[in-house]
C-alpha positions in Angstrom: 118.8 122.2 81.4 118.1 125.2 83.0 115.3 128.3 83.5 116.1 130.1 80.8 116.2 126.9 78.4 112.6 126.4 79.5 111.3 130.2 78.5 113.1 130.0 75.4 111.5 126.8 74.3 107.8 128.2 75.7 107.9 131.0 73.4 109.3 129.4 70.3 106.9 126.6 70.7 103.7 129.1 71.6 102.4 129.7 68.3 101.9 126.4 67.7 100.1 124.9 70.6 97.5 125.9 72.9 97.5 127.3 75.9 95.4 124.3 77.9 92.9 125.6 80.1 92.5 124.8 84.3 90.0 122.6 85.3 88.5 122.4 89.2 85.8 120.4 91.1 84.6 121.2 93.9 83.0 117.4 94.3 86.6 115.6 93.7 87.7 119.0 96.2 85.0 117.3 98.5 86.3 113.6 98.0 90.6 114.4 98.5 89.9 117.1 101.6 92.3 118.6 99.2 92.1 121.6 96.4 93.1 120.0 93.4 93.9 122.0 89.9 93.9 119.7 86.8 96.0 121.6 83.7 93.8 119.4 81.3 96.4 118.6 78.4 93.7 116.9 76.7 92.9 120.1 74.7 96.1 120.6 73.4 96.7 119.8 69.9 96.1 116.4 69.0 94.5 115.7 72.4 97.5 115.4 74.6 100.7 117.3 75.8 103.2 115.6 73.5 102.8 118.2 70.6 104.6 120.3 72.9 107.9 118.6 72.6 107.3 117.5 69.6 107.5 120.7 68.2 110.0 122.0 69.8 112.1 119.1 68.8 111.3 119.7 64.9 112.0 123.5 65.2 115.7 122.6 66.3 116.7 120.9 63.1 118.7 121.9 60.7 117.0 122.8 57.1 119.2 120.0 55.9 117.8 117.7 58.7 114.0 118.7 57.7 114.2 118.2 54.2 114.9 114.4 54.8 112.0 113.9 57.3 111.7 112.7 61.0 111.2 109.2 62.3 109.3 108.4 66.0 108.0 104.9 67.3 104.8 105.6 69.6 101.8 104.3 70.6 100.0 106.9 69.8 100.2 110.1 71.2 103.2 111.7 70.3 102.9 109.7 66.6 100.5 112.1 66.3 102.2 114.9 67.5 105.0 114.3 65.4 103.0 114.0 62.3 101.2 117.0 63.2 103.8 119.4 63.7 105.7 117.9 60.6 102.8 118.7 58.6 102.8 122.2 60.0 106.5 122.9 58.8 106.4 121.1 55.8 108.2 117.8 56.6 108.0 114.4 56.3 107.1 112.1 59.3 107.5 108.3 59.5 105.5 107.0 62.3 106.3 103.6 63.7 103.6 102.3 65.9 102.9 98.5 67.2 100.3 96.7 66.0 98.3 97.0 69.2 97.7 100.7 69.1 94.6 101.8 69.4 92.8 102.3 66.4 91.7 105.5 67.3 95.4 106.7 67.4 96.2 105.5 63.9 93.5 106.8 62.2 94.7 110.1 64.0 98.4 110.1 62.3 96.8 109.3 59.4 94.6 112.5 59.0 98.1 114.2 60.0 99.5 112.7 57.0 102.1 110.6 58.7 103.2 107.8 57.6 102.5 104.7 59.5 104.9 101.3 59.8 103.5 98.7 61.9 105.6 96.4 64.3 105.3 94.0 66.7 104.5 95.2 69.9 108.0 95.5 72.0 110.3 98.3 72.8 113.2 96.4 70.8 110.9 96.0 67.6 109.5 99.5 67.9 113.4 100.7 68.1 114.5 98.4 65.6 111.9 99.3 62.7 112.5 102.9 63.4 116.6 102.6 63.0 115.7 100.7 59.6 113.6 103.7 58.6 116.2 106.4 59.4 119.3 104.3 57.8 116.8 103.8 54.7 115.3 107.3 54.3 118.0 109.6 56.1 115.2 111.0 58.3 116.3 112.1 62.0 114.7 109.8 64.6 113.0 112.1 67.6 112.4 110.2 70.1 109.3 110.2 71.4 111.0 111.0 75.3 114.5 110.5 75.8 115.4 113.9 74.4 116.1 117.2 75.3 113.8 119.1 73.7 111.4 116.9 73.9 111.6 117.1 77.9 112.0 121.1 77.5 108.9 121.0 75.6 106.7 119.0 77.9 108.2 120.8 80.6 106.1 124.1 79.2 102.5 122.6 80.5 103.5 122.8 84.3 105.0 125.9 83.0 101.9 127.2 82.3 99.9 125.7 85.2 102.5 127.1 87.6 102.0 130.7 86.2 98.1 130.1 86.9 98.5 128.6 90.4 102.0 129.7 91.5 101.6 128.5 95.2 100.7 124.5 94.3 102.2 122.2 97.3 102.2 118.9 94.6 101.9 118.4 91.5 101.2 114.7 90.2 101.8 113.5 86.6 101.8 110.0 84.9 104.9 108.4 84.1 105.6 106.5 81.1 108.9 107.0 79.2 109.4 109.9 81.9 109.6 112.4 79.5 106.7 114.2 81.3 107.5 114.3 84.6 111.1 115.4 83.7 110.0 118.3 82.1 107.3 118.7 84.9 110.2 118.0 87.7 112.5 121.0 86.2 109.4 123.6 85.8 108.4 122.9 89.1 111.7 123.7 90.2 112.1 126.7 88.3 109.0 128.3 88.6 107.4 126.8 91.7 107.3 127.7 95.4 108.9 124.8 97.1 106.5 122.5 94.9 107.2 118.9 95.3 106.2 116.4 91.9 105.1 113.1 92.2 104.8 110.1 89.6 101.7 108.0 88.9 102.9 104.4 87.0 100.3 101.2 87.0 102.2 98.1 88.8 101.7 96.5 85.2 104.4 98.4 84.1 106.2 100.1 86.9 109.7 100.1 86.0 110.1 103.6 87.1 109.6 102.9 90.7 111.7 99.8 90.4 114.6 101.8 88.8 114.5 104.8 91.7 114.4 102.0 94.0 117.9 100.3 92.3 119.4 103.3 90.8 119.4 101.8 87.1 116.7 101.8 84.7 114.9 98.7 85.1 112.6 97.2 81.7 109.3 95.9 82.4 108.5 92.4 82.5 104.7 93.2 81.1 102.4 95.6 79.4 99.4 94.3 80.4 98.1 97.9 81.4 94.6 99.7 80.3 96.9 102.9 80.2 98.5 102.3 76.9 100.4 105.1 76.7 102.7 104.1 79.4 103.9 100.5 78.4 107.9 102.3 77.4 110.7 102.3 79.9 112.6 105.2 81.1 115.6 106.8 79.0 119.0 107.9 80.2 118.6 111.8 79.3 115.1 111.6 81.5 116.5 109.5 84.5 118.8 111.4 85.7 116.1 114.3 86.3 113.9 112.3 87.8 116.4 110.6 90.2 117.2 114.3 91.4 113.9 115.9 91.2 110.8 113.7 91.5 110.0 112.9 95.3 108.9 109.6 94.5 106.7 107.9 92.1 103.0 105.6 93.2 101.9 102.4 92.0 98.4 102.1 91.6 96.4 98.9 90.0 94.2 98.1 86.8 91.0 98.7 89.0 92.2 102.3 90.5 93.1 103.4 87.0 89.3 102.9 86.0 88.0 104.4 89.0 90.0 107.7 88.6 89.1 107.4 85.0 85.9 107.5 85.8 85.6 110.6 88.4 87.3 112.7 85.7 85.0 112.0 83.3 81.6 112.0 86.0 82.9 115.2 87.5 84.9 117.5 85.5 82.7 116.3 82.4 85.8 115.4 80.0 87.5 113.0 78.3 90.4 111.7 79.7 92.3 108.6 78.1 93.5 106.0 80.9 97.3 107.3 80.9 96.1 110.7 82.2 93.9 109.3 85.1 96.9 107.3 86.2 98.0 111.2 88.5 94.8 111.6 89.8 94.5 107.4 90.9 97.8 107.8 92.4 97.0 111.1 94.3 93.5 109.6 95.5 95.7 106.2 96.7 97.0 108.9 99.2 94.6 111.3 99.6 95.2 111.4 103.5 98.3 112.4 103.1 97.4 115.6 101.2 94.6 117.2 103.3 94.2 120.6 103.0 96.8 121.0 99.9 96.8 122.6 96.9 97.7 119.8 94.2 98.1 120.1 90.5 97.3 117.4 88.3 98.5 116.7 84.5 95.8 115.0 82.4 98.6 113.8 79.7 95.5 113.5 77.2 92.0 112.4 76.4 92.7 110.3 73.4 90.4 107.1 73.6 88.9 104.7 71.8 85.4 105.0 72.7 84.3 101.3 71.4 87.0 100.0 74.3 86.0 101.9 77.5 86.5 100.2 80.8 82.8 101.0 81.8 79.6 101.8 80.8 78.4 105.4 79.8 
């Protein structure tokens, strides 16, 4: 994938998104010894980046392809992206999500007009269902991060970040199925001044940092995570990218997760879902490091179930 693959897909997927504002604090500034620029993804379109690649991904079918619909398995976020930007271009979109999503999330796809097929809450039984659904309805699966245009599309939010703060040192971003920080990794390359990316993953599920440490993709042996949207294992398209391109990637635990979480939402005064605080807990687990740096941050989204937050308001 390369620089001009990335502008194309920014301006065919432009007038469908928005362009996410850029958030600072001069308190968390205060806290790092560091200036830190958070592209806040959780105003995009159905409160997080994933209707970026989404889109783009549905805008590459063929009319034969659309007229049959579109299959995803997510926990949430991109479910809703899909069935958003299906709905916006006519289509059908079969949503599988595990039973464990959080409500919030399904009642999301459901005002989208997707339509939801629970599963048991595994990789296998997510990928499983979703096959059935595509052999049964003929709808093309998009998968929710190991594809192309899907990493082209999330790659547009650094994109956009970049061309706000061109001279960023770092830039940190969750990592989940790695779809993300692909697409961060190759803007940040393209479009940044020597600008190094770094991954955020909980231990719960950090087979990211296992697999750059081996060289294969590793699966996780739990989910057991507060950040929900980040219990999926890398793909093969994404790997590859971030093997070449990603510096390296942090672990950071349940209780760091919260406390970023919290300074987000204490100090920038928004809402940002536990999978998005995930950057900023891995940049503060190194702050020292970083002094005197200009540092972008991703908050992925700000999709959260207020009845389940990890502290009190």
């Amino acid at each position: 994938m390369q620089k001009e693959d990335l502008i194309q897909t920014h301006q065919r997927i432009e007038p469908y998104i928005h362009k996410t504002p850029v958030l600072s604090s001069r308190l968390i500034d205060e806290i790092v010894g560091a200036t830190l620029y958070f592209k806040c993804e959780n105003f995009q379109k159905t409160g997080a980046f994933k209707m970026r690649g989404a889109t783009n991904a549905i805008m590459q079918l063929t009319e034969e392809q659309k007229q049959k619909g579109v299959v995803t398995h997510s926990s949430g976020n991109f479910a809703q992206a899909l069935s958003l930007a299906a709905l916006k271009l006519g289509i059908k979109a079969f949503i599988v999500m595990p039973s464990n999503a959080p409500q919030v999330k399904k009642d999301a796809v459901k005002g989208y007009q997707g339509n939801i097929i629970e599963c048991e809450p595994t990789l296998v039984a997510r990928e499983n269902t979703a096959k059935e659904i595509s052999q049964k309805e003929g709808a093309t699966f998009v998968h929710p991060y190991n594809d192309n245009n899907v990493i082209l599309g999330q790659g547009t939010a650094c994109k956009e970040l970049l061309e706000k703060q061109p001279d960023l040192d770092y830039i940190f971003t969750p990592v989940g199925g790695g779809g993300l920080i692909a697409g961060t990794a190759l803007s940040a390359l393209y479009f940044g001044n020597d600008c190094t990316v770094i991954g955020g993953e909980p231990f719960e599920v950090d087979d990211a940092y296992r697999s750059l440490q081996s060289g294969i993709i590793e699966s996780n042996l739990t989910t057991n995570t507060i950040a929900d949207g980040l219990r999926v294992q890398l793909g093969d398209k994404n790997f590859p990218i971030i093997q070449q391109y990603v510096k390296r990637i942090t672990r950071v635990t349940e209780e760091e997760i919260v406390e970023a979480m919290r300074l987000i939402w204490e100090r920038l005064k928004i809402v940002s879902e536990p999978s998005s605080a995930v950057a900023l807990a891995a940049m503060l687990k190194e702050k020292n490091s970083f002094k005197n740096k200009k540092i972008g941050i991703i908050i992925s989204g700000g999709n959260v179930d207020l009845n389940q937050l990890p502290f009190n308001l």
